[in-house]
N, C-alpha and C positions, 0 to 999 in steps of 0.2 A: 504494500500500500504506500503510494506517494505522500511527502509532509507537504505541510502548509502551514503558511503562518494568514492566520483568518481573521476576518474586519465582520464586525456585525455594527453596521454603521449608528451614530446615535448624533443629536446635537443640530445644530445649523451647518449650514456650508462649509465655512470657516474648520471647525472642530474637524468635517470630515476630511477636510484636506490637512489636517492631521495625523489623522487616524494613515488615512492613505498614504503620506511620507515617508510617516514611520514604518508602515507594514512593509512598502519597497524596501526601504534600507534595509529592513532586518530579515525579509524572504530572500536579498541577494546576497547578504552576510551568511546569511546559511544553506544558501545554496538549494531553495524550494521554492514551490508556488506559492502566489499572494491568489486568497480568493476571498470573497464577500458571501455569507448567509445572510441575508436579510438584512434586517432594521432591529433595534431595541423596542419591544411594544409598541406606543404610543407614538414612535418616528418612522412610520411604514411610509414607505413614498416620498420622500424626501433625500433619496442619496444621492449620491457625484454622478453615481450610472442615474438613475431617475432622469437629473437634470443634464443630464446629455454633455457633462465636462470631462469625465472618461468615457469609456468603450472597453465591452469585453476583450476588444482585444489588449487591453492595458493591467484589467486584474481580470480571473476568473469565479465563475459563480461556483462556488463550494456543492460538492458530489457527495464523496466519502473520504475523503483524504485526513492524513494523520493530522490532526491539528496540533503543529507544535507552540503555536505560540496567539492564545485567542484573545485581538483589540477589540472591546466594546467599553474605552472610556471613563470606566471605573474609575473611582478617587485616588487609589494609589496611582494609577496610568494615568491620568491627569497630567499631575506634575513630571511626569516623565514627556509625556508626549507636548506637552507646551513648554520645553527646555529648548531656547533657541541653541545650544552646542551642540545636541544632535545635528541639525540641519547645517551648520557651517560648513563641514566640509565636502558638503554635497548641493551648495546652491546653484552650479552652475547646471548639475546633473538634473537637480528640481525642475527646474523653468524648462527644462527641454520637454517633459510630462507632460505639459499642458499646453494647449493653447495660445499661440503668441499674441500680443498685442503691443501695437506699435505704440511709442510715448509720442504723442500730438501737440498738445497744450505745455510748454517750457515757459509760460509766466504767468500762468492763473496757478493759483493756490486750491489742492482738492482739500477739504477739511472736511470728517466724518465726523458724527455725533451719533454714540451708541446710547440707548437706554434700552429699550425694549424689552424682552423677559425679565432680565435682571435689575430692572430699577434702581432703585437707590443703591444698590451693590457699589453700581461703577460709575454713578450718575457724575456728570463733570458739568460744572456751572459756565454760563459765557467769560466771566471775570479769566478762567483759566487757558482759553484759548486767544480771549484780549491778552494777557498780561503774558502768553508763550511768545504772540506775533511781537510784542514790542521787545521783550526780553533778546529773544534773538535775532532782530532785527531782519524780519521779514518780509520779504518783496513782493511784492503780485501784481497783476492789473489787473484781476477778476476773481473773487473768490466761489466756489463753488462746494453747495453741499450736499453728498449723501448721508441719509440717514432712514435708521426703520423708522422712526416717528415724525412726521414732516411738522406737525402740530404743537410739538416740544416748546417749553419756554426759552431754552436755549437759541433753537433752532428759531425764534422768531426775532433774536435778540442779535444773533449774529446776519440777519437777513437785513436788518432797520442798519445795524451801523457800520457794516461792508459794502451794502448793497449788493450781497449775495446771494445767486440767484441759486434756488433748490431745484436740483435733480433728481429727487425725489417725493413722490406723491402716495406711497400706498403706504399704510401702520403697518409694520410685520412683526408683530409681538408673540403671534399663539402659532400651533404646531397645524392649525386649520391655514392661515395666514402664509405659511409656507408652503404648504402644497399650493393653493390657490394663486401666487404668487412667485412662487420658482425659477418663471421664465423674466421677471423682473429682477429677480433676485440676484442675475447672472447678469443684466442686462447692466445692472449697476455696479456690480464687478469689475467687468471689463471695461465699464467707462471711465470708473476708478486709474486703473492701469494705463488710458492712456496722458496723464500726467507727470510732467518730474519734479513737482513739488509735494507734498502729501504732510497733512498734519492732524494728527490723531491722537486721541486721550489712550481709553482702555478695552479698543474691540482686535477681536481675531482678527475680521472680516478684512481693515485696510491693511492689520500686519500682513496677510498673507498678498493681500494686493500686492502692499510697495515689495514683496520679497520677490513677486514673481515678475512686475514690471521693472525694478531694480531701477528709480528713479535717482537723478543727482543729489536731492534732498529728501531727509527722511525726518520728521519731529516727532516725536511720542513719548507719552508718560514714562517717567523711568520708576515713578513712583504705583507698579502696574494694577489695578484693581485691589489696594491695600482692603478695604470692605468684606472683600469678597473671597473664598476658600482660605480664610486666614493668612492672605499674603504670601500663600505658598508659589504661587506660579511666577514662575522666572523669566517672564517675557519682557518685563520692563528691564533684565540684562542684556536684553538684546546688542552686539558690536559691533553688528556687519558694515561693509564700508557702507559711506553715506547719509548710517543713521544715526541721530545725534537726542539720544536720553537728558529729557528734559523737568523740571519738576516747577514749573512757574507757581504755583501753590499745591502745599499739602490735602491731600483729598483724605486723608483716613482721620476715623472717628476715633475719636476721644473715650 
């Protein structure tokens, strides 16, 4: 019976291109197939294969094979699989994975704003993306935002005093929202990607952007979702060239 190292996919977008990194590096570390069973319950119809960013012919659908090594996301796998050092030395091998997209826009600033399921977790106030652009003395002629909540107080806050125009329009909070939404969901991915500025607080979603689109500037919380799994996830260490960990205010509670 042939091994595998197997993905039962769980989460948003972001998370599964996690999952799928790591499952590649470590099925060719050991010299086996990477396949996929399903979804974790409640996230059926929602994966990478779903939304048409992989293809079987990139992992395969799980048969019978030995499972040596089974990714569904778990809280210890967490912290592992959101450890940017895993992926360092495989960035250039990453982006060949996926889908390319050209970088377009070299003077509009993309700026994400995450809230969405996690709420006040990773919530980050306008005050912190005002006082990132002055601190590091940021350029632009256009600012532009995506985000799941287009409604957000944030999000109307940096729209009045940028004059930033939102690139996105649908709420994608619940696990309905994402099926129903999926092809948006990618649509705002890739629009992501073709910019080479990018400035983000505390989401997967523009990490994996700017890692895949590899823009000349990268801004992001170093201080990364302190709220949130106890501060254990080590994304705000992130080093790779470009990107530059930034903390313009302390987000964690008291």
């Amino acid at each position: 019976m042939a091994d595998c190292v197997n993905i039962q996919w769980k989460n948003g977008f972001a998370n599964q291109l996690f999952q799928y990194s790591y499952g590649r590096i470590l099925s060719e570390q050991m010299e086996c197939s990477l396949t996929y069973s399903g979804t974790i319950d409640r996230w059926e119809g929602t994966s990478l294969v779903d939304m048409g960013f992989i293809t079987e012919d990139d992992i395969l659908k799980y048969t019978d094979e030995n499972i040596k090594v089974n990714i569904d996301y778990n809280k210890v796998q967490a912290v592992e699989l959101e450890n940017p050092q895993n992926y360092k030395p495989y960035l250039d091998e990453i982006r060949s994975w996926f889908p390319k997209v050209e970088i377009t826009n070299t003077e509009g600033l993309l700026v994400h704003v995450r809230v969405g399921d996690n709420g006040l977790n990773i919530y980050t106030p306008f005050e912190w993306y005002k006082k990132a652009i002055e601190d590091n003395n940021i350029e632009f002629d256009k600012m532009y935002i995506v985000t799941d909540t287009p409604n957000d107080k944030t999000v109307d806050e940096l729209k009045s005093y940028y004059d930033a125009e939102l690139s996105s329009h649908e709420s994608i909070t619940t696990i309905d929202d994402r099926r129903k939404y999926k092809n948006k969901i990618l649509e705002d991915f890739n629009f992501m990607r073709t910019f080479d500025k990018v400035l983000f607080s505390n989401s997967t979603f523009p990490w994996w952007s700017s890692l895949l689109s590899n823009p000349s500037k990268v801004w992001f919380n170093k201080e990364w979702q302190p709220n949130h799994y106890n501060g254990m996830i080590k994304l705000g260490e992130t080093d790779y060239e470009n990107w530059n960990g930034i903390t313009p205010l302390s987000l964690k509670e008291n």
